[in-house]
C-alpha positions in Angstrom: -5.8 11.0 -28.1 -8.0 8.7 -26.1 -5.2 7.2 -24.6 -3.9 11.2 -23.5 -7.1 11.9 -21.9 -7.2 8.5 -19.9 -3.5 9.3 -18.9 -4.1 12.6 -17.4 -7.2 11.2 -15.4 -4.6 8.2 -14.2 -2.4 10.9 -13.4 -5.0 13.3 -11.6 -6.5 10.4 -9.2 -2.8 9.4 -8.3 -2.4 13.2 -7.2 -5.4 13.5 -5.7 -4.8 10.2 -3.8 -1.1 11.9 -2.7 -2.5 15.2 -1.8 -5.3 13.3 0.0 -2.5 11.2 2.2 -0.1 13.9 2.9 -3.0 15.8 4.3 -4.1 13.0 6.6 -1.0 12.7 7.5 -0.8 16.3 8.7 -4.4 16.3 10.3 -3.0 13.0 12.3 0.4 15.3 13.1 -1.3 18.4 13.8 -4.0 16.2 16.3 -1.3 14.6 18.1 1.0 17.7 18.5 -2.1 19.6 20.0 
């Protein structure tokens, strides 16, 4: 169980850290478009 629960948090921060890139990326897009 302790393992599951340490999983999911591994597996939170790596989505966070995704989410977190693709929407830099789009700020940096969305700057240089405008």
């Amino acid at each position: 169980e302790r393992f599951g629960l340490e999983h999911s948090g591994w597996l939170l921060s790596v989505t966070y850290s995704l989410n977190k890139s693709v929407f830099n990326a789009k700020m940096t897009h969305t700057r240089y478009t405008l």
